[in-house]
C-alpha positions in Angstrom: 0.0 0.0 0.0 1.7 3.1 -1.1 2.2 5.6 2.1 0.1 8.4 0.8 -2.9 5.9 0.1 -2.3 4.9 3.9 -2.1 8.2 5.3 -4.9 9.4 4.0 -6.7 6.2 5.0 -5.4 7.0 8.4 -6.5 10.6 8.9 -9.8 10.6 6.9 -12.6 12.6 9.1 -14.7 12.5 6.4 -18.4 14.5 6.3 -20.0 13.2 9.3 -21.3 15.0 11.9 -19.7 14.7 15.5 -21.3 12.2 17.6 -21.7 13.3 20.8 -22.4 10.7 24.0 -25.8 9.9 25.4 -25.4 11.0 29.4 -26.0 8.1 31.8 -29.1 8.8 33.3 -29.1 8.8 37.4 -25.9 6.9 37.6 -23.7 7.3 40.6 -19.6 7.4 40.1 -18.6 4.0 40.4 -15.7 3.8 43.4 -12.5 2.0 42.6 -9.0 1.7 44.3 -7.1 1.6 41.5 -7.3 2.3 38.0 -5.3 1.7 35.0 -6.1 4.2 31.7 -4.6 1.7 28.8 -3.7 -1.8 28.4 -0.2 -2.0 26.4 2.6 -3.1 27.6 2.9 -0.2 30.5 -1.1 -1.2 31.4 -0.7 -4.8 31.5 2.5 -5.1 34.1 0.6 -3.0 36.5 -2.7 -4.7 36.4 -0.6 -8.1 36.7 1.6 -6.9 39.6 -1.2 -5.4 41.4 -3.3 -8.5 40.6 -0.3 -10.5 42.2 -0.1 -8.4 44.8 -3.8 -8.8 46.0 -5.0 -5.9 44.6 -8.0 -5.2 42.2 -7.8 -3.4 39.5 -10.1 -1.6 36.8 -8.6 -1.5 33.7 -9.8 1.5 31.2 -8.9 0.5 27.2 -10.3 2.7 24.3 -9.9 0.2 21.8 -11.6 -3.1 21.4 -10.4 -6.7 21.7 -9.0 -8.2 19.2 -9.4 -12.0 20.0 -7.8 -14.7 17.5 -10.0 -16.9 15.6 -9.7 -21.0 14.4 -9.6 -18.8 11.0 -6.6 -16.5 11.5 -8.9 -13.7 10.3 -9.1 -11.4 13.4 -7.0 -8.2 11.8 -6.9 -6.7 8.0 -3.7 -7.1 6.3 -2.0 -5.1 3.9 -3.7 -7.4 1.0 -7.3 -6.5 2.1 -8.1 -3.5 4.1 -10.8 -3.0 5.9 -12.3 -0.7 9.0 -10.5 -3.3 11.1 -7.1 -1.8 10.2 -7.3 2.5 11.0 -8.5 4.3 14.2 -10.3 7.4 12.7 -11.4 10.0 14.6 -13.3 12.9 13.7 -12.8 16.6 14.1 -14.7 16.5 17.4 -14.7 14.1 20.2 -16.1 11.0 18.1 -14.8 8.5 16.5 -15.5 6.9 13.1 -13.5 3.6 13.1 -12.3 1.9 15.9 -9.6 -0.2 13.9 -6.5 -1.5 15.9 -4.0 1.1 14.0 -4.1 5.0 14.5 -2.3 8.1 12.8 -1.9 11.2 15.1 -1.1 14.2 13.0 1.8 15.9 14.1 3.5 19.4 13.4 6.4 17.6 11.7 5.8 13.7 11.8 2.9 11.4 12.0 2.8 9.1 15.0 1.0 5.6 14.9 -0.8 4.4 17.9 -1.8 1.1 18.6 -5.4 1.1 19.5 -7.5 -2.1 21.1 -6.5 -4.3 24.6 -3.0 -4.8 24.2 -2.0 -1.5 23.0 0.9 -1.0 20.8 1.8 -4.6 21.2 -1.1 -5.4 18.5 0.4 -3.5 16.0 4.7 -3.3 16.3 7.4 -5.8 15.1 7.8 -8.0 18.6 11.1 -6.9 18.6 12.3 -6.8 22.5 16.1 -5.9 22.7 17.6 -3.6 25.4 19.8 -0.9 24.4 23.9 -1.4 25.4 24.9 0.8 28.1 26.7 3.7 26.1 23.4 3.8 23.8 21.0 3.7 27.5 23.3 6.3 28.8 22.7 8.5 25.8 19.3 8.8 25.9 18.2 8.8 29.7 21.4 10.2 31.3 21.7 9.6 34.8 18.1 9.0 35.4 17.8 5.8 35.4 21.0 3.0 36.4 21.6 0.5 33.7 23.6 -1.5 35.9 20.3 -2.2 37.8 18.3 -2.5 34.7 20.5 -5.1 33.1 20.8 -7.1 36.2 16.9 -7.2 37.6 14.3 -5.5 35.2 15.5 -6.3 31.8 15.6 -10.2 32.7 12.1 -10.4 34.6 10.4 -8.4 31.1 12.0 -10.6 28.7 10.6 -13.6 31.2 7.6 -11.6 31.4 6.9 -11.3 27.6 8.8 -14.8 26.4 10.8 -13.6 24.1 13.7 -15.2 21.7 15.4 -14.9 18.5 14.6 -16.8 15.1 15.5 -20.3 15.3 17.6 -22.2 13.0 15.3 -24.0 11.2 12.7 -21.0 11.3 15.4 -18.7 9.7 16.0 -21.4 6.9 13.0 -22.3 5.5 11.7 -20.9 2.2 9.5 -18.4 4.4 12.7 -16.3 5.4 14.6 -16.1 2.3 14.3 -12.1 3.2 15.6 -12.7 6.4 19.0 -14.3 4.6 19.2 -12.2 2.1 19.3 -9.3 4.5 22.0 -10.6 6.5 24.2 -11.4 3.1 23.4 -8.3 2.1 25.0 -6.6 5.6 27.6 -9.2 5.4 28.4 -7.3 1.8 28.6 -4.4 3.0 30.7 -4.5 6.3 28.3 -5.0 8.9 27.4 -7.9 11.5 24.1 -8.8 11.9 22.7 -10.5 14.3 19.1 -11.9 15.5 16.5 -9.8 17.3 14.8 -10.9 20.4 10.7 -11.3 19.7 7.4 -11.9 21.5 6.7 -14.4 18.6 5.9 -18.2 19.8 7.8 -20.1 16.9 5.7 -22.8 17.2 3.0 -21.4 15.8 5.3 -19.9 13.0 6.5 -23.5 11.8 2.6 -24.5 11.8 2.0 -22.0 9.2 5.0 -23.1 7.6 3.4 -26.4 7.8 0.5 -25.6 6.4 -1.6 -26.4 9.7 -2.1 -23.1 10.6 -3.4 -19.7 8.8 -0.4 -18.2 6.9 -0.2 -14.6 8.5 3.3 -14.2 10.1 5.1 -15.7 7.0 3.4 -13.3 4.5 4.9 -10.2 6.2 1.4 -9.6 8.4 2.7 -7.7 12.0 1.6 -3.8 11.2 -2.0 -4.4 12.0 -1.9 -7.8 13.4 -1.2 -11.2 13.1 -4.0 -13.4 12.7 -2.5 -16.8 13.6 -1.5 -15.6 16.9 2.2 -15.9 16.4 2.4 -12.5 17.9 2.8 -12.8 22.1 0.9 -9.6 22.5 -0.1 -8.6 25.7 -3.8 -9.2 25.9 -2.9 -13.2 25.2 0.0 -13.5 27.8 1.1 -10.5 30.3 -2.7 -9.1 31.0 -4.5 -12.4 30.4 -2.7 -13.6 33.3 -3.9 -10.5 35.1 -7.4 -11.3 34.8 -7.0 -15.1 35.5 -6.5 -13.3 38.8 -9.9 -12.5 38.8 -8.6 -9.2 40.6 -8.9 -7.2 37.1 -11.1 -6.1 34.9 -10.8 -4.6 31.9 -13.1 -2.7 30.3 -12.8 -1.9 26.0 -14.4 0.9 24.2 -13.9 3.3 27.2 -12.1 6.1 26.0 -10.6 8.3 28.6 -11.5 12.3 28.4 -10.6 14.0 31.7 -8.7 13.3 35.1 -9.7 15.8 37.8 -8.0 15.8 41.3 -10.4 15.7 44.4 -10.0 15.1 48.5 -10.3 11.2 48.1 -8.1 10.6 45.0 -8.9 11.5 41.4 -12.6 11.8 39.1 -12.0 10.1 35.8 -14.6 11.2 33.0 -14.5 8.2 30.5 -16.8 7.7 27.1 -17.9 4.4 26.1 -18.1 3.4 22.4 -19.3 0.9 20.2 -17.8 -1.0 17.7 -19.1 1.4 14.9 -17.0 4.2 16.8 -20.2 5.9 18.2 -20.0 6.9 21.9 -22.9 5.4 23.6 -22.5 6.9 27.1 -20.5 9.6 29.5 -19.7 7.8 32.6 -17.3 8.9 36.0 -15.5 6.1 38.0 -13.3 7.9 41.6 -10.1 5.8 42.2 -7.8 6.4 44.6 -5.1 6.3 42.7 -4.6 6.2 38.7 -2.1 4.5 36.4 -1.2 6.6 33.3 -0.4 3.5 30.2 -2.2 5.0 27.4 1.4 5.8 25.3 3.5 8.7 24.9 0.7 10.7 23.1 -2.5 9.2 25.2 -1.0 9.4 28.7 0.5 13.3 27.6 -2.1 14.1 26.2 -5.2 13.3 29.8 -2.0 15.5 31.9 -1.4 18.0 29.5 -5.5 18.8 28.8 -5.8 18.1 32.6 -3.2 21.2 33.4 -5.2 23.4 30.9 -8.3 22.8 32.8 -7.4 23.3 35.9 -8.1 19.5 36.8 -4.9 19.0 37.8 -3.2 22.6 38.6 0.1 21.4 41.1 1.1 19.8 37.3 5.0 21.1 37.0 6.3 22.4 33.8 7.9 19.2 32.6 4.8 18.2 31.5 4.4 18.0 28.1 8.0 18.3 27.2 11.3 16.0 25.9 9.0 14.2 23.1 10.5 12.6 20.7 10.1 10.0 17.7 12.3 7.0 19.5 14.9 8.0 16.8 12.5 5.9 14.0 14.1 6.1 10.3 11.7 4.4 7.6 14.0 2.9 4.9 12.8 1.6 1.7 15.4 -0.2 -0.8 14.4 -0.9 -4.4 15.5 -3.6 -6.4 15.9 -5.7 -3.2 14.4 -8.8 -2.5 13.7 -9.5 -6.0 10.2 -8.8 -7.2 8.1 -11.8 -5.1 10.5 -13.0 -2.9 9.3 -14.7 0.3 8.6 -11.8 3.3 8.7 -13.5 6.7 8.1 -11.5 9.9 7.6 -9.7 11.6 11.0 -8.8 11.8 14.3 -11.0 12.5 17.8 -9.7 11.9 19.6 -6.8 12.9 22.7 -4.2 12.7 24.9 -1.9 14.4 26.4 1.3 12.4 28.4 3.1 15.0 31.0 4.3 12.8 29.8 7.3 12.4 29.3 10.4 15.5 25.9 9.1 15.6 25.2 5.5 16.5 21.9 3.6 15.1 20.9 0.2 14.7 19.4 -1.1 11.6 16.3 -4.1 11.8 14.9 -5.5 9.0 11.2 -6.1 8.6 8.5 -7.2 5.8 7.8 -4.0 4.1 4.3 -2.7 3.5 2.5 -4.4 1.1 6.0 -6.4 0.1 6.7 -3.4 -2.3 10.5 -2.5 -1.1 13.4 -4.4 1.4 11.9 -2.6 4.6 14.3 -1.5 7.3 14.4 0.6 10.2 16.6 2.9 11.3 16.5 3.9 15.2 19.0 6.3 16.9 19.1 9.0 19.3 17.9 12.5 18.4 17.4 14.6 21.2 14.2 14.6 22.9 12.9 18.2 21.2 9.4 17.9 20.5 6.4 18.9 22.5 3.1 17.8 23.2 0.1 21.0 24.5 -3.4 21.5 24.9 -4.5 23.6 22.3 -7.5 25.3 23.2 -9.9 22.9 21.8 -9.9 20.2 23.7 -7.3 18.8 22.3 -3.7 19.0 21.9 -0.9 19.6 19.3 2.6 17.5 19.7 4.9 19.1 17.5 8.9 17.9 16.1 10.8 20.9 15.4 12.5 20.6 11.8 16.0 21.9 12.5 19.4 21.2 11.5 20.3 19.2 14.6 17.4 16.5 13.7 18.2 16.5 9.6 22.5 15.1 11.0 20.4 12.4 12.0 18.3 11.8 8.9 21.7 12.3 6.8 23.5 9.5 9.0 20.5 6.8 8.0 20.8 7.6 4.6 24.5 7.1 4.1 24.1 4.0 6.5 21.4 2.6 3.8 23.4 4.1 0.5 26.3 1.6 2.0 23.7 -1.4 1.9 22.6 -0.3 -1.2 26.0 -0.1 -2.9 26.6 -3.6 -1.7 24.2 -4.7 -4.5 24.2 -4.2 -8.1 20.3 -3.0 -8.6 19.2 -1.7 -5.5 19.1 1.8 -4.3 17.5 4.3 -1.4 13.9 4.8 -2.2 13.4 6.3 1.1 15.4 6.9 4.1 13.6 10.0 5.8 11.3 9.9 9.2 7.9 10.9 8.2 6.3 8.8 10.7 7.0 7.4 13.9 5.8 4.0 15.3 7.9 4.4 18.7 6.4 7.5 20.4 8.6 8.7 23.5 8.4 11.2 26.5 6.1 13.8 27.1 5.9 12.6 31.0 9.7 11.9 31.3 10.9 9.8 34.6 12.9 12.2 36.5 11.5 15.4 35.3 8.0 15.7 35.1 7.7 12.2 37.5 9.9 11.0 40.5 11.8 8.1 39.5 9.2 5.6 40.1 6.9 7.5 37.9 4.9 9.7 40.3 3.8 12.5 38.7 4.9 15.8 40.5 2.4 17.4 42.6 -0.1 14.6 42.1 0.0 11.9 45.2 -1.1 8.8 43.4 -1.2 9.7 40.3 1.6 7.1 38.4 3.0 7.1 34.5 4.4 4.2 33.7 4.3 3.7 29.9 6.6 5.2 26.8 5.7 8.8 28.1 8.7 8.1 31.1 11.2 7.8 28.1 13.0 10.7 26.8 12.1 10.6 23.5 14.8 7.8 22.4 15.8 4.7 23.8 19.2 4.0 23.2 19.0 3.6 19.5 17.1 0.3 20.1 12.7 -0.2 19.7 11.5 0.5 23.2 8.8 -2.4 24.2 11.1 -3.9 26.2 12.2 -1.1 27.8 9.0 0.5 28.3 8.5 -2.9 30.3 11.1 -3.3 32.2 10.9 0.3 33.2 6.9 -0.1 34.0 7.7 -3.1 36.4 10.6 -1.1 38.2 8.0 1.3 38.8 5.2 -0.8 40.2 7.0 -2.2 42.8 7.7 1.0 44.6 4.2 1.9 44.0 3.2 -1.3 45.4 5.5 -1.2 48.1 3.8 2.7 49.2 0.4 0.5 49.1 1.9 -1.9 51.4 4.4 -0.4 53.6 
């Protein structure tokens, strides 16, 4: 699908009129201890560690669930898309698909947002690798120790989310000729790759190899789901073990508009849709505390709306700031794999280019529609995009074009022109950042939180999703990371609940 086709897809409002919610009718506030706005990766390890540590849990998604059928067909793919695929909201507060993908327009970039229980893991590459300590350094400075990261909380998220690399046998079948030729083609041109860690179960990868189950991971399927299941997303392992607690439960379609701060804790105004998009009702729920996981732009976005309307004025000036685009480089090459070659994903081999002043790492992936070699590029720009309330109910994030940010645009490109020369035929279609899948910072650990993610001048008010990052992550994609972080952070909180 060619990008502008998808973009517009993506942002269509179209001509219908706002739909506004139907007000419950003599409904009291519904009273809760804790809840949790968003069910990604951030969302799902709190609601599991509260659950574990005896405590209940309502869980607030604004997406739908997305379970997988006998049939594999629970998403759209690139080869037939439907309103399954695009979150599309309209000029005012509705919505007009309620599809698992979303494009936020941006003064500079477009971010995409995963959107349904599970979050972004629904809709990323599975890749799960943790940044080396010069590249963590880099981006979150002092705030955070790697030493204690590498030693505690990047082992218990990779146990958490059972990840592992592409095996052997995986890697050789006919499926993952790209994966090969990648590698040879890195190999060519002076670099060592090496395999990604991913939240895919392999077993259900060599069934669809087999023939004995849907083919969805081995044609490329990843950007709006995979339909066999292949995918160890969060709703089907880290937050479905939080409701077999029987401690949590989460609630879809329940889109999150306002967070006030009163004497017992903190109103939350939510809107309940249906699957059409329309919202159906206005509801309140009082917690006594709330846990931010609704993504760099969602979670931002409730604090920043929240300072404008004096719902949350003790907010500190942090807020908002040290956005950034997780250093994502989209990278087309033409002429390679040859026209119809095998695309196995959803993504499997990676490099290193640090021979440069500006370090990145280079992942292969299925591109869209199997047009192009796909690649991604992530490094470090600095953190200098913003995210404010803009008047009318809604908020602006913009990324600065400046000269700084284009060094780091010129680095990916001469990092793929070196792949490219490797190769007799293939050349840079595209190696710019017009979009970003890896949203980071806005509610950055450190400066607008305390280190455990406690937002400043808001008791019991928690972050603890991609918003705590500062807008990169070490050159490397941040689900991992976003995580491990999120755990770190629940057990102070849980320790405060139980001193």
């Amino acid at each position: 699908m060619r990008r502008r086709s998808f973009l517009a897809a993506a942002s269509m409002v179209g001509a219908a009129a706002v739909l506004r919610p139907v007000p419950a009718a003599a409904q009291d506030t519904e009273q809760h201890d804790t809840v949790v706005v968003g069910s990604g990766y951030g969302g799902a390890v709190a609601a599991l560690r509260l659950a574990e540590a005896g405590h209940t849990a309502l869980v607030l998604e604004r997406g739908r669930r997305w379970p997988i059928t006998p049939d594999g067909d629970t998403f759209a793919t690139a080869r037939a898309l439907d309103d399954r695929a695009f979150w599309v909201p309209s000029p005012g507060a509705g919505v007009l698909s309620t599809g698992v993908l979303q494009a936020f327009p941006a003064e500079g970039i477009v971010g995409l947002l995963g959107a349904g229980v599970g979050g972004g893991s629904l809709v990323n590459n599975a890749v799960m690798a943790a940044p080396d300590a010069e590249g963590f350094a880099r981006s979150f400075g002092t705030a955070l120790d790697y030493g204690e990261m590498a030693e505690i909380w990047y082992p218990r998220a990779r146990a958490l989310l059972g990840v592992s690399p592409i095996p052997d046998d995986v890697l050789a079948s006919p499926a993952y000729a790209n994966a090969r030729e990648f590698a040879d083609l890195a190999e060519r041109a002076g670099f060592t790759p090496h395999r990604l860690d991913l939240a895919v179960d392999w077993d259900i990868v060599r069934a669809e190899i087999a023939g004995t189950a849907p083919a969805s991971t081995i044609l490329g399927d990843s950007m709006w789901g995979i339909g066999s299941g292949a995918k160890r997303s969060v709703d089907r392992t880290v937050l479905a073990r939080a409701e077999a607690t029987g401690l949590v439960q989460v609630r879809p379609l329940s889109r999150v508009d306002r967070i006030v701060r009163t004497d017992s804790g903190y109103l939350l105004e939510y809107t309940t849709l249906n699957v059409a998009g329309a919202a159906v009702v206005t509801r309140t729920v009082q917690a006594r505390r709330v846990i931010l996981a609704a993504g760099s732009i969602g979670s931002t976005a409730l604090l920043v709306r929240a300072q404008a309307d004096g719902g949350l004025p003790d907010l500190n000036s942090e807020v908002g700031r040290r956005w950034g685009t997780g250093g994502d480089h989209l990278v087309a090459l033409t002429g390679w794999p040859p026209p119809g070659a095998a695309q196995g994903g959803p993504a499997h081999l990676g490099f290193t280019d640090d021979t440069g002043d500006l370090p990145m790492t280079m992942l292969s992936f299925p591109f869209v529609g199997q047009l192009a070699g796909g690649l991604l590029a992530v490094s470090d720009p600095p953190a200098a995009g913003t995210v404010r309330a803009n008047g009318a109910g809604g908020v602006t994030v913009s990324w600065p074009q400046t000269a700084t940010l284009a060094r780091y645009s010129t680095a990916v490109h001469d990092t793929a022109a070196r792949l490219a020369a490797a190769r007799i035929g293939t050349g840079v279609a595209a190696s710019g950042a017009p979009s970003t899948s890896h949203s980071l910072g806005g509610a950055v650990i450190g400066s607008a939180t305390n280190d455990f993610g406690q937002v400043h001048g808001c008791p019991d008010l928690f972050v603890v999703d991609s918003a705590l990052l500062p807008g990169s992550c070490g050159s490397m994609p941040p689900a991992l990371t976003v995580t491990a972080v999120a755990d770190r952070c629940l057990h102070s909180i849980i320790a405060g609940i139980n001193p």
